[in-house]
C-alpha positions in Angstrom: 9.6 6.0 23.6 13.1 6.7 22.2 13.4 6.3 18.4 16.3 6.2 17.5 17.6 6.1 13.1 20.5 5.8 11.3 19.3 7.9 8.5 19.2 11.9 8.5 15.5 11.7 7.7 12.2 10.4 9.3 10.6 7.0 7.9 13.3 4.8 6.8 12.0 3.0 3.8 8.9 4.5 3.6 10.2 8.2 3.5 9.9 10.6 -0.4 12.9 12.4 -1.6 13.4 15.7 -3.4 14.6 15.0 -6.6 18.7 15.9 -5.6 17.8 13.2 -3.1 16.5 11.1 -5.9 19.7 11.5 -7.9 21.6 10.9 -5.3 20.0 7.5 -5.0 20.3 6.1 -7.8 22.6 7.9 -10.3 25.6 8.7 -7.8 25.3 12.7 -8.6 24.3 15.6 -6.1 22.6 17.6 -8.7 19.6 16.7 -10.7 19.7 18.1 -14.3 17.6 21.8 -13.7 14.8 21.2 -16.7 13.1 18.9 -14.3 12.2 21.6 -12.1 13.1 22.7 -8.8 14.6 19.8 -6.4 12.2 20.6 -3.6 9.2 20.6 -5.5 9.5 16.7 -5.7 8.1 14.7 -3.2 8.7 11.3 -4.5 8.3 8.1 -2.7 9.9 5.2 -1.8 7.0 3.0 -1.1 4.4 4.4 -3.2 0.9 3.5 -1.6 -2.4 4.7 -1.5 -4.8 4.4 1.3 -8.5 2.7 1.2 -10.6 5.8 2.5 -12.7 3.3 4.8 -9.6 1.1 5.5 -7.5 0.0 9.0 -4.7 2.9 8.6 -7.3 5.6 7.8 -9.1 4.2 11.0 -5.9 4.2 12.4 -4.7 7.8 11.8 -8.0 8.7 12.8 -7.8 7.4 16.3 -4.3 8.5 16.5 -5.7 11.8 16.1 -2.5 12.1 13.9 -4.5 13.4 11.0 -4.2 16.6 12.7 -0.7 17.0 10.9 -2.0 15.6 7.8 -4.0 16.6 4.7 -5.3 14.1 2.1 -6.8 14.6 -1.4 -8.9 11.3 -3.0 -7.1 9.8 -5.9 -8.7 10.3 -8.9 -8.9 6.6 -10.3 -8.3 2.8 -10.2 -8.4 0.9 -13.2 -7.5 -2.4 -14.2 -5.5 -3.8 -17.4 -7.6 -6.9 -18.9 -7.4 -8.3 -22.3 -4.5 -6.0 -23.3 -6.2 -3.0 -22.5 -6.5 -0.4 -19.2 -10.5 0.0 -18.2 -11.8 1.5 -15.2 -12.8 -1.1 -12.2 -16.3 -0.7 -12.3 -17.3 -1.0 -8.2 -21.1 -0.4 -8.2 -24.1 -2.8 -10.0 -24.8 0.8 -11.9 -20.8 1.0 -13.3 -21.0 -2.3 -14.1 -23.7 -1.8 -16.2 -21.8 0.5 -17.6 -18.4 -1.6 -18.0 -16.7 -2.1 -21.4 -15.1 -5.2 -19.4 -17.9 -7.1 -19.8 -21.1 -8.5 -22.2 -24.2 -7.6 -21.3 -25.2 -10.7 -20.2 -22.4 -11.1 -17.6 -23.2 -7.1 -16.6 -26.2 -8.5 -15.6 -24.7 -11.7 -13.6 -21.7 -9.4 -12.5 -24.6 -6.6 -11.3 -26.7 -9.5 -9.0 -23.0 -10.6 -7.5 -22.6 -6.7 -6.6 -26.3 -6.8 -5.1 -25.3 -9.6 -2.8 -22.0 -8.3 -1.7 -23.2 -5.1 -0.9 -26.4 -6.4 1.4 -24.3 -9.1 2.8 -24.2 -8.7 6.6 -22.0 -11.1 8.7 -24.7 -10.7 11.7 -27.7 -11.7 9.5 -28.8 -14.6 7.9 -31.3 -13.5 6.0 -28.6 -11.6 3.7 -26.5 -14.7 3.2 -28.5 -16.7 0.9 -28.1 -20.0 2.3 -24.0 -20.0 1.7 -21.8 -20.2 5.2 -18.6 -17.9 3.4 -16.8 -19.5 6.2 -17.1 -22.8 4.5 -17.5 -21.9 0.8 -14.6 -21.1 -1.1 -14.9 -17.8 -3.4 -14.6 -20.0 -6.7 -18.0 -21.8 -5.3 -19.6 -18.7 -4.6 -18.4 -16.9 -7.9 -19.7 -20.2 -9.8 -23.4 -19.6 -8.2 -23.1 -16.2 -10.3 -21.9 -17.9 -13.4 -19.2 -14.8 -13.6 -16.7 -15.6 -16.4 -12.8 -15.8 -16.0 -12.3 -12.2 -17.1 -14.8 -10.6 -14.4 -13.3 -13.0 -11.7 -10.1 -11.2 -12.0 -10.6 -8.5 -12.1 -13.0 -8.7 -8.8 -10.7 -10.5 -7.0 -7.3 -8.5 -8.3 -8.8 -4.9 -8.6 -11.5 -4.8 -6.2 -10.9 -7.5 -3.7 -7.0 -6.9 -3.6 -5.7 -10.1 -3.2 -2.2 -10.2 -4.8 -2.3 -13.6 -6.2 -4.8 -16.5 -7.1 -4.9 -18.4 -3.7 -8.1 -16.4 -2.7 -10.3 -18.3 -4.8 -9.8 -22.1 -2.7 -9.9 -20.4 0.9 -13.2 -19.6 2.6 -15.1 -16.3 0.3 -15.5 -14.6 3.5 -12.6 -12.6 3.0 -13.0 -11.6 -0.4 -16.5 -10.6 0.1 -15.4 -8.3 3.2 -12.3 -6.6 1.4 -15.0 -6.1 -1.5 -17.1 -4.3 0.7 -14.3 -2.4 1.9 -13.7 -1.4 -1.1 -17.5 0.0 -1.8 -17.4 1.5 1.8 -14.1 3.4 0.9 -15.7 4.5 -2.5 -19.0 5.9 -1.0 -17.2 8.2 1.8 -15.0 10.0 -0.3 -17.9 10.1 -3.0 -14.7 10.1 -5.6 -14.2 8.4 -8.1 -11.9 6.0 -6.6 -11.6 4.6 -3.3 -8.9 5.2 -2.3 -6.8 8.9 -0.9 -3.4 9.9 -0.4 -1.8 12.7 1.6 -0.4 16.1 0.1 3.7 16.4 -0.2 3.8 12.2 -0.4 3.5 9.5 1.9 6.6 10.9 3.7 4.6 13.0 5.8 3.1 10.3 7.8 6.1 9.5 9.6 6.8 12.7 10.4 2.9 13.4 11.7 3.9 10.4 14.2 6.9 11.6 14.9 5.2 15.1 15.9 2.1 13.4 18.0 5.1 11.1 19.4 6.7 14.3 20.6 3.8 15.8 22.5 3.4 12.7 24.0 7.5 12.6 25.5 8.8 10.6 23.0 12.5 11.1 21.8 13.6 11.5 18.4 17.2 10.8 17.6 18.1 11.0 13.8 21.6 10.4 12.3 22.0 7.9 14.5 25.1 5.2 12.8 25.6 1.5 13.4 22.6 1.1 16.3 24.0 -2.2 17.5 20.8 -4.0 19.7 22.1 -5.6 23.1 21.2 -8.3 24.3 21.6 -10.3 28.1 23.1 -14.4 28.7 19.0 -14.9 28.3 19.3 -13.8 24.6 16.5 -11.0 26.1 17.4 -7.3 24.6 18.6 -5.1 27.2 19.5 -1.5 25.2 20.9 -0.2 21.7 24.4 1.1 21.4 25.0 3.9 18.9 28.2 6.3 18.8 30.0 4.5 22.5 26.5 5.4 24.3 23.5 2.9 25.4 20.0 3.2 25.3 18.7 0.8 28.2 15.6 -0.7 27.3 13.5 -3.9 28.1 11.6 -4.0 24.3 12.4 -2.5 20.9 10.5 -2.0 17.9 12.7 -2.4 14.5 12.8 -2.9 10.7 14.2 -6.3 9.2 17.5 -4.0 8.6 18.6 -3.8 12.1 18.2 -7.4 13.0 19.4 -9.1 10.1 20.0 -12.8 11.9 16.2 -12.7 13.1 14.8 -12.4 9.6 14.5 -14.4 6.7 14.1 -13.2 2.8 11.4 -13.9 1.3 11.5 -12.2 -2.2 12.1 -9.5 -4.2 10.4 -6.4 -5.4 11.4 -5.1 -8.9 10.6 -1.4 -9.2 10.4 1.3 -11.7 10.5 5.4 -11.3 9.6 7.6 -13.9 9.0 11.4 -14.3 6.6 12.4 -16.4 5.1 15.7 -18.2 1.5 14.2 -18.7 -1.0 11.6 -17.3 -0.9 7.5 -17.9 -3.1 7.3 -21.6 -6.3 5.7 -21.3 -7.0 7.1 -17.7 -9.3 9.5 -18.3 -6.3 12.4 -18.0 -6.0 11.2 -14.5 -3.7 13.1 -12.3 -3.7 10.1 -9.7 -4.5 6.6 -10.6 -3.7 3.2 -9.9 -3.5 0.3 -12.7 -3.3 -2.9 -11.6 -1.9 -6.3 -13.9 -3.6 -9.3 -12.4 -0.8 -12.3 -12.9 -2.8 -14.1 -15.5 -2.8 -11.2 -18.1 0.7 -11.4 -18.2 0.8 -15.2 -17.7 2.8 -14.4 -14.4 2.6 -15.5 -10.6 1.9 -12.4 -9.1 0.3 -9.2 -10.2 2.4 -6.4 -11.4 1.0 -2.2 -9.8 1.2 1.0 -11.5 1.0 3.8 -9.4 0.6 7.6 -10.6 0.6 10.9 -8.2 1.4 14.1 -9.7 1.5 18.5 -8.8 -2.2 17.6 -8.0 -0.8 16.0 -4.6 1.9 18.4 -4.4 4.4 15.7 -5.4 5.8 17.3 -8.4 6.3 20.8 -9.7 3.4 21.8 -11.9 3.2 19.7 -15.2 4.9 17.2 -13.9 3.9 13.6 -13.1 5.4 10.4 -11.0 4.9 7.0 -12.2 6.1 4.0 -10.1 5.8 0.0 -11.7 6.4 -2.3 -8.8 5.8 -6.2 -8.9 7.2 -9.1 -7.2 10.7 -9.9 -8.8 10.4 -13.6 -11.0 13.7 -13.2 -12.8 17.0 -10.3 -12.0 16.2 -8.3 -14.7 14.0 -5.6 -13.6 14.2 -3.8 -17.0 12.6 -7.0 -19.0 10.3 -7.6 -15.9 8.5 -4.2 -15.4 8.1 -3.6 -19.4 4.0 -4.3 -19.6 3.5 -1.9 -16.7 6.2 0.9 -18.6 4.5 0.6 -22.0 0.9 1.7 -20.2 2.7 4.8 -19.1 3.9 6.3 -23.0 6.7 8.5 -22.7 9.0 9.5 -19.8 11.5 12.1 -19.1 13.6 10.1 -16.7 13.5 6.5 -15.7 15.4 4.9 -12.6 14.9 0.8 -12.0 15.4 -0.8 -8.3 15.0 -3.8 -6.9 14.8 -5.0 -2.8 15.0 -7.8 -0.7 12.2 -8.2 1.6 12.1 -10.0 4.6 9.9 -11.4 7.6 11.1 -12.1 11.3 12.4 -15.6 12.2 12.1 -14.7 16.1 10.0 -15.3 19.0 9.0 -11.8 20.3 7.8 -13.6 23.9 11.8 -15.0 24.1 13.8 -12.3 23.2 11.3 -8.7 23.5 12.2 -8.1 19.9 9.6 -6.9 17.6 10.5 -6.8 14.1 7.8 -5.6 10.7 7.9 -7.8 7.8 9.3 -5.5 4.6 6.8 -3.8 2.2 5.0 -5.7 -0.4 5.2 -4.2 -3.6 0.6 -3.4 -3.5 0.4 -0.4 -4.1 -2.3 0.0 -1.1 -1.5 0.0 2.9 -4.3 -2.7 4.0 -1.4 -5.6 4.1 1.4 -3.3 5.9 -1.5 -2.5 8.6 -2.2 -5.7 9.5 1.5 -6.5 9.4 1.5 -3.3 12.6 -1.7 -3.8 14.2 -0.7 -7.9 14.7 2.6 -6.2 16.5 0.8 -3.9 18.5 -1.2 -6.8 19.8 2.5 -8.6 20.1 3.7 -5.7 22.4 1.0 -4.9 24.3 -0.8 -8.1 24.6 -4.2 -6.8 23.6 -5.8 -5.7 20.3 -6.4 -2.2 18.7 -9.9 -0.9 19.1 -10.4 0.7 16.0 -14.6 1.3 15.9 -13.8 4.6 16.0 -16.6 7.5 15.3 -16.0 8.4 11.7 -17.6 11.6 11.8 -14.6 12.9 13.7 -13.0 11.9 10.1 -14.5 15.2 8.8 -11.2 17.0 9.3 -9.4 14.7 7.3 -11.6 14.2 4.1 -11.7 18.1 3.8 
């Protein structure tokens, strides 16, 4: 493997910046102002996501063995913004009793729908009540519940993770599986949340790969400009130029950036930064929380993620505390956009806006041995950009990723 990169650092889009970086970025200056702290202190992110703690890249990383160069820490809470206020996602029939987010009658209703989720097994009848979920759609099998409008956003947004309302007229299966997921992930970390995140940012897990790459023989070049792809009469790619020198090679792995005439956009991402000196409100003095908008609180089309790490994941010097608000773009003003998700978060020190493009290939990998991800989403978890990777590993290899690995060799990672 030769990896080759026309930035000066590992992980493209998905790398974290000090804060000179930062400011570099997006204000044009080399120096960040020095009451923020020290510039290496900052870890901060470009794509902010956590990880389920039972989900595909933790299994991933985990038969890898690439957790070896990695340490994680669970994140302290998920919550949920519903009737213009920020509650915890209740994930168990005993937090939903619990739940201001609901009546008592619905706890009860929303508590049997927990029962069922949780002892549903694919392989066994018996737990499936009569209902093929291949076949009934999740509005049908919320409706047997009687779950109000309320509840079924927030299971379907919060805990199910879908990123829009199309979930609830395709089969439930799918919804009932990423809500076990979701309990699974919950119970191994016995946190509070399910999901965890690595110390010093997500940057560090392209440069774990880039390490267990290097054991392996792989090649890293960095600082690599204008890597032009080659190709042969057949429209097959035969080797990247870079600098008057070519790489000969008979596939290649890329980002929508290199290839720009085998892609096609497909929306937007609007995107706020802010540093902090205390927690989001409301959170319970969280020092890592997500907070997610389903689209129908804010009368939009897709939901809108507010993402929080802080010195407690060695992102930030101490006291200090990173808030991202990412959403799919509707209009070009990210400012007017983004506001719902900034006024949960009370007052920053510094505040940078951004928005992508994001793309998807257009090409047929059999044709021309090109093999392209789609751009991150703006979720502020991994489980869409994993299946995004494992679908191209099964593209390049022609066979699919056994991932029923042993957990217990996970201990390492949950220390």
């Amino acid at each position: 493997v030769l990896h080759m990169d026309r930035n000066d650092y590992y992980g493209g889009e998905s790398t974290s910046l000090n804060l000179n970086q930062l400011w570099k970025k997006f204000k044009g200056e080399e120096k960040a102002p020095e009451h923020l702290g020290a510039s290496r202190d900052y870890n901060v992110d470009m794509m902010p996501k956590f990880m389920m703690g039972n989900g595909k890249l933790v299994r991933v990383l985990i038969h890898t063995d690439v957790t070896k160069y990695l340490s994680f820490k669970a994140v302290d809470g998920s919550y949920v913004f519903v009737k213009g206020k920020v509650q915890k996602v209740p994930v168990t029939p005993m937090e939903a009793l619990k739940s201001p987010l609901m009546g008592i009658f619905e706890k009860r209703r929303a508590g049997k729908f927990f029962s069922y989720v949780q002892e549903y097994d694919e392989q066994d009848p018996k737990t499936h009540n009569g209902m093929d979920l291949t076949k009934v759609t999740t509005k049908e099998l919320i409706a047997k519940f009687g779950l109000d409008d309320n509840t079924i956003d927030f299971i379907g947004h919060a805990v199910a993770l879908h990123t829009n309302d199309q979930h609830l007229h395709q089969p439930a299966l799918d919804t009932v599986m990423r809500m076990k997921l979701y309990a699974e992930s919950l119970a191994r970390f016995q946190g509070t949340s399910p999901y965890i995140y690595p110390l010093y940012g997500l940057g560090e897990l392209p440069q774990a790969f880039a390490r267990l790459s290097a054991v392996y023989g792989g090649t890293y070049m960095l600082n690599k400009p204008e890597c032009r792809v080659e190709f042969d009469e057949e429209g097959k790619v035969i080797g990247v130029t870079s600098e008057g020198e070519t790489a000969k090679c008979k596939k290649i792995v890329c980002d929508p950036s290199y290839l720009p005439n085998k892609v096609r956009k497909i929306g937007t991402v609007a995107r706020a930064i802010a540093i902090m000196s205390h927690p989001i409100p409301n959170t319970n003095d969280s020092h890592s929380v997500q907070v997610i908008i389903p689209q129908k609180q804010l009368a939009r089309k897709s939901d809108m993620y507010v993402f929080c790490c802080s010195y407690s994941h060695n992102v930030a010097p101490k006291g200090k505390f990173i808030a991202f608000v990412s959403t799919d773009a509707e209009t070009d003003n990210p400012q007017t956009e983004l506001k719902p998700g900034i006024d949960l978060l009370g007052a920053v020190d510094e505040i940078f806006f951004d928005m992508y493009d994001r793309y998807e290939p257009v090409n047929e990998p059999a044709l021309d041995n090109c093999f392209i991800s789609t751009s991150y989403d703006a979720t502020t978890h991994f489980e869409t950009t994993v299946a995004d990777v494992l679908n191209m590993y099964t593209l390049i290899t022609g066979k699919q990723l056994d991932l029923s690995v042993d957990l217990s060799a996970a201990s390492a990672a949950e220390e």
